[in-house]
C-alpha positions in Angstrom: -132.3 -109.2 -67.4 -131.7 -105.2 -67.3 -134.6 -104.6 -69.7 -136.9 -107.2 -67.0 -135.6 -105.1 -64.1 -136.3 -101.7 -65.5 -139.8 -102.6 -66.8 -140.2 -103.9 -63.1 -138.8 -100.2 -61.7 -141.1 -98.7 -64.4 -144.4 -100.2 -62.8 -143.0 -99.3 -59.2 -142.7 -95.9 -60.6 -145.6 -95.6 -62.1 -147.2 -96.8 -58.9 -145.4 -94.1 -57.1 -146.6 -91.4 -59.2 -150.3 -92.4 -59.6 -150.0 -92.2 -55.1 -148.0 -89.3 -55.1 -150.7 -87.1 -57.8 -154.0 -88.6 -56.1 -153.3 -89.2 -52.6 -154.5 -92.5 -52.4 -153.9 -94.1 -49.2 -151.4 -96.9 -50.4 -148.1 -97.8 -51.0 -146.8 -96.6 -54.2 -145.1 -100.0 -55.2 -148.6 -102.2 -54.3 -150.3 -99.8 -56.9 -147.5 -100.4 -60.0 -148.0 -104.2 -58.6 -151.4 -104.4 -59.7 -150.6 -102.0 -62.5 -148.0 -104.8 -63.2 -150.6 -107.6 -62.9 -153.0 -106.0 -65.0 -150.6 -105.2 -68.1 -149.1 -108.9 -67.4 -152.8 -110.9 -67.6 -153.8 -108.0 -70.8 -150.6 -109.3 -72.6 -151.6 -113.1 -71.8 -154.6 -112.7 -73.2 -153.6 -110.6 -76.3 -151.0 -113.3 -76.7 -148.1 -110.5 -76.7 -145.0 -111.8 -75.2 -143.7 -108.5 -73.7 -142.9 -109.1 -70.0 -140.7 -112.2 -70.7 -137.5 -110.5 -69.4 -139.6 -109.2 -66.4 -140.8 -112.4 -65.5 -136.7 -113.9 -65.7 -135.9 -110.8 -63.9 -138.6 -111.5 -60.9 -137.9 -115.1 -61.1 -133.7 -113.8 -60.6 -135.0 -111.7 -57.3 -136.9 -115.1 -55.4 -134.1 -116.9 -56.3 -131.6 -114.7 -53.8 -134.2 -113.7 -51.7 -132.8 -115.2 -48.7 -130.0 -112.8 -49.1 -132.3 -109.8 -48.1 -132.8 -111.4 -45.0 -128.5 -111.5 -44.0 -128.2 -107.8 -43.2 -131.3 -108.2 -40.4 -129.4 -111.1 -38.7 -126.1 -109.5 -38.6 -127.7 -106.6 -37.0 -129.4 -109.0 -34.1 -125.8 -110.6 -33.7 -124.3 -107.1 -33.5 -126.0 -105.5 -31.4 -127.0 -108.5 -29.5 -126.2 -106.8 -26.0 -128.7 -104.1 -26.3 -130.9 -107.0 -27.4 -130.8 -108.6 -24.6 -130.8 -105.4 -21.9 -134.5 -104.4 -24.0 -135.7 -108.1 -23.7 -138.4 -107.0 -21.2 -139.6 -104.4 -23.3 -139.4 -106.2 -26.5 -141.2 -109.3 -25.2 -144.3 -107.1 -24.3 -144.5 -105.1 -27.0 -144.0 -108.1 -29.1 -147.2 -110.1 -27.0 -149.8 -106.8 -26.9 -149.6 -106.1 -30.7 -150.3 -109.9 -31.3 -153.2 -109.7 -29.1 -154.3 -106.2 -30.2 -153.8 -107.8 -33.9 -156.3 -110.9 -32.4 -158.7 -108.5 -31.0 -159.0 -106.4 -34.4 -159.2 -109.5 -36.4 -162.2 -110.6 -34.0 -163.8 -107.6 -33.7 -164.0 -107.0 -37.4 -165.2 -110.6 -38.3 -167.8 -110.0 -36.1 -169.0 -106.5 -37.5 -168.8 -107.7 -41.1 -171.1 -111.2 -40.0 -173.2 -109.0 -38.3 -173.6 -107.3 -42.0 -173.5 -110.2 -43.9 -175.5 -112.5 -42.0 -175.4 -115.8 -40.9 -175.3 -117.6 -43.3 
């Protein structure tokens, strides 16, 4: 499971440093993701068993997933009255990104038709 673990920190670092040298615009750990995916369908296909331990050691991380979550809700039950005195604000922010998210989504289906087509 260590050796899964590190091969996984491996292809975030690598990720990382391929961002960090040529500025592309995204996240670090997407890129050793697809770096990841890549080397993973390569080995398939080769017939090389090599990220075996990586995939017990991803399968290990869904499994206690849910625990990433408790540290969120014990900071909404902590800090529950300032929760509740921001409500207001919260609730409109909350409302005008999910319709500025709607309106985005719109507008750019209707740019890319208008490029596509019809059909």
């Amino acid at each position: 499971m260590i050796k899964g673990i590190a091969l996984l920190l491996l292809f975030q670092l690598l990720g990382e440093s391929i961002v960090f040298t040529t500025g592309l615009p995204l996240p670090g750990p997407v890129v050793g993701l697809v770096l990841l995916f890549v080397a993973m369908q390569a080995c398939k296909m080769l017939g090389l068993g090599l990220f075996a331990e990586a995939e017990t050691a991803a399968d290990g991380f869904l499994a206690n997933l849910g625990l990433l979550f408790v540290p969120a809700g014990v900071g909404i039950v902590a800090l529950w009255s300032q929760l509740q005195s921001q409500a207001g604000a919260i609730l409109m922010v909350l409302v005008a990104s999910a319709v500025l998210t709607l309106a985005i989504t719109v507008w750019t289906f209707v740019i890319v038709r208008r490029f596509v087509g019809r059909e």
